[in-house]
C-alpha positions as CSV (number, residue, x, y, z in Angstrom):
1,X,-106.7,-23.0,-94.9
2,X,-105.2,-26.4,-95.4
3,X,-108.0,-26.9,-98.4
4,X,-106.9,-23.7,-100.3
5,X,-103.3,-25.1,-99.4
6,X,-104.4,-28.5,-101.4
7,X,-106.0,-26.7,-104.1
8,X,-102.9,-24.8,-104.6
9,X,-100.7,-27.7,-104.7
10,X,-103.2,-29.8,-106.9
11,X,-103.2,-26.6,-109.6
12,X,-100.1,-26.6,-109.0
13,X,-99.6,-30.3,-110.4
14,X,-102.1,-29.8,-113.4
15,X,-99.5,-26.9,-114.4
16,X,-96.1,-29.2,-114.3
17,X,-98.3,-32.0,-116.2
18,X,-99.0,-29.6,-119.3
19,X,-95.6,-28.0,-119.0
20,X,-93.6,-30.6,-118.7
21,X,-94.3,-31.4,-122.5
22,X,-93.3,-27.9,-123.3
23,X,-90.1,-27.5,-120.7
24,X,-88.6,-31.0,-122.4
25,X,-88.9,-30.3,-126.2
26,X,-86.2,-29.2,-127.7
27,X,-87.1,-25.6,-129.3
28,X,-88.3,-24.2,-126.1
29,X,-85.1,-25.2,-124.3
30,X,-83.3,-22.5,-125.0
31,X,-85.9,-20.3,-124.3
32,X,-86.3,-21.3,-120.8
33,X,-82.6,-21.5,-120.0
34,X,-82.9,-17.5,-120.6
35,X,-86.0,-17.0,-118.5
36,X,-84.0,-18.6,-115.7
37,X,-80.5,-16.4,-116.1
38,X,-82.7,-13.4,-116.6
């Protein structure tokens, strides 16, 4: 259990790293401020 747990949490990780690039540019800002009120 605690290894799927750690798999989760390192896919988890990988997913902020690519996202982060996307999250912080400026053209999809706006775009995830609407996911979020949504």
């Amino acid at each position: 259990m605690m290894g799927l747990l750690n798999k989760f949490e390192t896919t988890f990780e990988n997913l902020e790293k690519i996202t982060a690039p996307i999250r912080y540019s400026p053209h999809t800002e706006e775009f995830i401020k609407e996911c979020y009120t949504e």
